[in-house]
C-alpha positions as CSV (number, residue, x, y, z in Angstrom):
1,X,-27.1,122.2,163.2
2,X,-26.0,118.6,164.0
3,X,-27.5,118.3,167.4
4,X,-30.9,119.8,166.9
5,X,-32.6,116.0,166.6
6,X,-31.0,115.5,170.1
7,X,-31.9,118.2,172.4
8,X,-31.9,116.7,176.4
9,X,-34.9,118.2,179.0
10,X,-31.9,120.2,180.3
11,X,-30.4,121.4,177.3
12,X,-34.1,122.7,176.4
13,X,-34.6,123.7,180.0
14,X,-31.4,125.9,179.2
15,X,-32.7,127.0,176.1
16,X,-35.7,128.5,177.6
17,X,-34.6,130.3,180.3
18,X,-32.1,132.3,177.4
19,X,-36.0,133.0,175.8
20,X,-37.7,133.6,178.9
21,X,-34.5,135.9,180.7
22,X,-34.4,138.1,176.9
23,X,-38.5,138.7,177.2
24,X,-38.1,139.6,181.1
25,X,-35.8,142.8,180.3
26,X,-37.9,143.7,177.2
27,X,-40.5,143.8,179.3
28,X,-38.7,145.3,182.1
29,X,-37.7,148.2,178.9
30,X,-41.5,148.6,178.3
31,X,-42.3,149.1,182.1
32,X,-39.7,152.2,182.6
33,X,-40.5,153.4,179.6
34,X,-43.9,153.8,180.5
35,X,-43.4,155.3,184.1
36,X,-41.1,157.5,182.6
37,X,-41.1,161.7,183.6
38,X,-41.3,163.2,180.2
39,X,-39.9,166.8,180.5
40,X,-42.0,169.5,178.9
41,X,-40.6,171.5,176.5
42,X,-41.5,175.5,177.1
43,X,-39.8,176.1,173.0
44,X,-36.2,177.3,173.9
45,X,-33.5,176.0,172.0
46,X,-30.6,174.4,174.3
47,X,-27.3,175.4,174.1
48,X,-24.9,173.2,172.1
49,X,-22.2,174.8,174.1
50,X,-23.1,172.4,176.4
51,X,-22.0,169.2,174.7
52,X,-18.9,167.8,174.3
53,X,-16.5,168.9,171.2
54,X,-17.0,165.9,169.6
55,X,-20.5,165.6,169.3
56,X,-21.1,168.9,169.1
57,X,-19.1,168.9,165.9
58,X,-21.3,166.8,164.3
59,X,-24.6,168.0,165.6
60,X,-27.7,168.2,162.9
61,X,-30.6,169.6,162.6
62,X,-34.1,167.6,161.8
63,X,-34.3,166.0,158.6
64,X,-37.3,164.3,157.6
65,X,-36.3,162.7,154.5
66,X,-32.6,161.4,156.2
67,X,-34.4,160.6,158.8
68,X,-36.6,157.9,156.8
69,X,-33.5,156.9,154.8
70,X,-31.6,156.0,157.9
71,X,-34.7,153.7,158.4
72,X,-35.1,151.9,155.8
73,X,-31.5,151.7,155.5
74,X,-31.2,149.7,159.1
75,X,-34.8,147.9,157.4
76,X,-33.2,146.3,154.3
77,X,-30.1,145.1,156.1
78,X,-32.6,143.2,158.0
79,X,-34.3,141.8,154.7
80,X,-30.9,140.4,153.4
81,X,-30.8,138.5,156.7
82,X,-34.3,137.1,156.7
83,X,-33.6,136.3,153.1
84,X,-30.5,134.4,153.4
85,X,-31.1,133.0,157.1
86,X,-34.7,132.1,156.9
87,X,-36.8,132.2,153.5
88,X,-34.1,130.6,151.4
89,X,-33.0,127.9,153.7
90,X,-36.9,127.3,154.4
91,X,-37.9,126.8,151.0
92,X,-35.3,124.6,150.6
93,X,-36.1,122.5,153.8
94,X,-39.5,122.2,153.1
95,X,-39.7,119.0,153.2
96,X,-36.7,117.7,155.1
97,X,-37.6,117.5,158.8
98,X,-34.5,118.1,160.1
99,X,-33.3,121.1,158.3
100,X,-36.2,122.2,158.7
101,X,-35.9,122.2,162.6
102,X,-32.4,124.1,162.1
103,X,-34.1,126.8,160.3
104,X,-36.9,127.4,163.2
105,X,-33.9,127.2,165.8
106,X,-31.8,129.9,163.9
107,X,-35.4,132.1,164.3
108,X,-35.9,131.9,167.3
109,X,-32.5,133.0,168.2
110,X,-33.0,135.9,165.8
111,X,-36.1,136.6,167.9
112,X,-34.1,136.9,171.2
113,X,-31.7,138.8,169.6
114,X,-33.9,141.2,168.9
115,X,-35.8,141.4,172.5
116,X,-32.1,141.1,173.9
117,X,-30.9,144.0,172.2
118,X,-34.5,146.0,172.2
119,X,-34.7,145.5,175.6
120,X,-31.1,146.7,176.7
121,X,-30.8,149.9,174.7
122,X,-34.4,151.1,175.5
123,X,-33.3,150.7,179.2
124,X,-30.5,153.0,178.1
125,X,-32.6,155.4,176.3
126,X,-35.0,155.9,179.8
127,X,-32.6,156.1,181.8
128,X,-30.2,158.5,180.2
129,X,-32.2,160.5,179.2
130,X,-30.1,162.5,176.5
131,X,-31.6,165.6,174.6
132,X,-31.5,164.8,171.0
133,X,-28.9,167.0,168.7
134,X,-32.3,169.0,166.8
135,X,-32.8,170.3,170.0
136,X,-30.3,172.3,169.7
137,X,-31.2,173.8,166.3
138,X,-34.9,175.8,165.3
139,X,-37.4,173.5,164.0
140,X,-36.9,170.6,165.9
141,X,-39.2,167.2,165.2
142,X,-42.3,168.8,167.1
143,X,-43.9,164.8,166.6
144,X,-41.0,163.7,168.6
145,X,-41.1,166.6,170.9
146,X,-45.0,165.3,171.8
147,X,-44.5,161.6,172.2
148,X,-41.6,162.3,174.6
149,X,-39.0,160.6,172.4
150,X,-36.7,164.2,171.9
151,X,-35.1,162.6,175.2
152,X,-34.0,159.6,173.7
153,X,-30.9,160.4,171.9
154,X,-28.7,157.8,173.6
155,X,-27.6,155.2,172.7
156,X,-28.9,154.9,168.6
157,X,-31.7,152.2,168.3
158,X,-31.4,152.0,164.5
159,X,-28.1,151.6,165.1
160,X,-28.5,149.1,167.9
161,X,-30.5,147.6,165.4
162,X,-28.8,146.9,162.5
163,X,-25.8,145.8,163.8
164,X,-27.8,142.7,165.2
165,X,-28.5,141.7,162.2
166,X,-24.3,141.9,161.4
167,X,-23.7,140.0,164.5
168,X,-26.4,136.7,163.8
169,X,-25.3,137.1,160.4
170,X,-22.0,136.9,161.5
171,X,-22.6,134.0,163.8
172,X,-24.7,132.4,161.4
173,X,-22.7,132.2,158.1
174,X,-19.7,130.0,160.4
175,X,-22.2,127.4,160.5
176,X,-23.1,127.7,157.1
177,X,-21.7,125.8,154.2
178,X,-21.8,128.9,151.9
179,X,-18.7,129.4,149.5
180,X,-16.4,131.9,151.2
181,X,-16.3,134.6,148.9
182,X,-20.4,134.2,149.3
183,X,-19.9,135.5,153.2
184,X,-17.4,138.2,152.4
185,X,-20.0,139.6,150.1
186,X,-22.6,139.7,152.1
187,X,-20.9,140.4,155.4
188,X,-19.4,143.5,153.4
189,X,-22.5,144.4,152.0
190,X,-24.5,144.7,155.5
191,X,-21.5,146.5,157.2
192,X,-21.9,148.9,154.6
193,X,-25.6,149.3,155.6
194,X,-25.1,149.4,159.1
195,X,-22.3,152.0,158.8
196,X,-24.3,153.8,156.4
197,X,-27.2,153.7,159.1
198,X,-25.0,155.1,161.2
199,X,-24.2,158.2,158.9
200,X,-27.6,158.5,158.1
201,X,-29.1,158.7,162.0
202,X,-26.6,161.8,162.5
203,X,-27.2,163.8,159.3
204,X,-31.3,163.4,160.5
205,X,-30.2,165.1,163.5
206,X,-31.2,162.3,165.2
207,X,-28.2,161.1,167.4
208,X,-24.8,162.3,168.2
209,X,-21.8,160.3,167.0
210,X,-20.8,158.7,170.6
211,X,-25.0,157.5,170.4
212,X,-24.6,155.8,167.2
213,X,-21.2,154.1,168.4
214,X,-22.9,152.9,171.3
215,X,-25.9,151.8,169.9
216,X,-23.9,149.6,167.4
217,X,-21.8,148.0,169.9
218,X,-24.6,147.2,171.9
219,X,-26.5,146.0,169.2
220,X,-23.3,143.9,167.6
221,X,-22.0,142.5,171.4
222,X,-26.2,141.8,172.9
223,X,-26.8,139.8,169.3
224,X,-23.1,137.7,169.6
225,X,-23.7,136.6,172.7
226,X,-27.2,135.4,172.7
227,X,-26.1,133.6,169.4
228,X,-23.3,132.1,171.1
229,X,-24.9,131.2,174.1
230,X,-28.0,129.3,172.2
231,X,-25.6,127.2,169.7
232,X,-23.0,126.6,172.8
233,X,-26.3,124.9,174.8
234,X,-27.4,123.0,171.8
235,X,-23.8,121.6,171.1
236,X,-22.3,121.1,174.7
C-alpha cells in the first residue's frame, strides 16, 4: 500500500484502537464463555418437532468423519490465503523494506479479522444458546455433550470462519496487481470451499442451515469491515 512509509501519530493512534477494540470483545467472548450455565444433559433425545420446518428438514445426525472434513475444509481455504496474502508476497519482499511493511500490515489486519469475527460469533454462541441438530437424533457427540459445546449450534463458527478468509481475500486482491482472471480463480475457488464448509457442517450434524447462513455472513460482513476500516485509516 502507498501510504504505509507515511503513517501520522493519529493515523497509528487510529490504527490501534481498531487492534485494541477487536481483542476487547475476544476477550469479552472468552469471559462469558467461561461464566457460562452449561445445561446437564439427563440422555433424552429432544424433539425435532420443535424446530422450525426449515431446519428441521435438514437436521443430521453426528458424523465424525464429515465432521473433520468440514474442518479441514474451512482449514485449507485459510492456507490459500496465507499463501497468496502472506508467504508469497513475503518471500518476495524480503529484501525491500517497504513491501515488506505492506505485507506485515495486511497481517495484522488478518489477525483482527480473526479476533473480530471470533469474538462476535462466540458471543452469539453463549448467549443463544441453541441445542445442536445431533441432539435430536441417538448417538449424539458425547465429547461435545461433556465440554458443554452441544449448546453451541448457533450461529456456524467454521462457517464464520471461512468466510473471513473470502472477505480479506476479497478486500485484498483489489489492492493487488494480480491479473484478473488470477482473482476470479481464486475468489471462485475459496467460495467453493466456504460453501462446501457450509454443506459439510450440516451433513456432520453439526449446525442447522439458518446457523451456517449466519455464521457466514458474520464472518464475510465482521472481516469486510475491519479490512475497510484499517486501509480507509492508512489512506485518508
Amino acid at each position: 500500500m502507498n501510504n504505509i512509509e507515511s503513517i501520522s501519530r493519529k493515523k497509528l493512534m487510529q490504527l490501534s484502537f481498531v487492534m485494541v477494540l477487536g481483542f476487547a470483545i475476544l476477550g469479552l467472548s472468552i469471559v462469558l464463555r467461561e461464566k457460562r450455565i452449561i445445561p446437564e444433559w439427563n440422555g433424552e433425545i429432544y424433539r425435532i418437532e420443535n424446530v422450525n420446518s426449515l431446519d428441521a428438514a435438514f437436521a443430521h445426525p453426528y458424523n465424525k468423519a464429515v465432521d473433520n472434513a468440514g474442518t479441514l475444509a474451512f482449514i485449507f481455504a485459510h492456507l490459500i490465503v496465507c499463501t497468496v496474502c502472506f508467504l508469497i508476497p513475503g518471500i518476495e519482499a524480503i529484501k525491500k523494506r517497504a513491501c515488506l511493511k505492506a505485507v506485515v500490515f495486511d497481517f495484522i489486519v488478518y489477525v483482527e479479522s480473526w479476533a473480530y469475527t471470533f469474538g462476535v460469533y462466540r458471543i452469539l454462541k453463549t448467549v443463544g444458546g441453541r441445542i445442536r441438530p445431533y441432539m435430536y437424533f441417538p448417538n449424539p457427540s458425547l465429547k461435545d455433550i461433556a465440554e458443554g459445546d452441544f449448546i453451541s449450534s448457533w450461529p456456524s463458527g467454521h462457517s464464520s470462519a471461512v468466510f473471513l478468509a473470502g472477505a480479506f481475500l476479497f478486500w485484498w486482491l483489489k489492492d493487488s496487481p494480480m491479473k484478473p482472471a488470477s482473482k476470479k480463480i481464486l475468489m471462485a475457488a475459496v467460495l467453493v470451499i466456504g460453501i462446501l464448509t457450509m454443506v459439510l457442517r450440516i451433513l456432520s450434524g453439526n449446525h442447522f442451515p439458518t446457523d451456517v447462513l449466519t455464521g457466514a455472513f458474520i464472518g464475510f460482513a465482521v472481516a469486510s469491515i475491519v479490512s475497510v476500516a484499517n486501509r480507509k485509516i492508512l489512506t485518508n
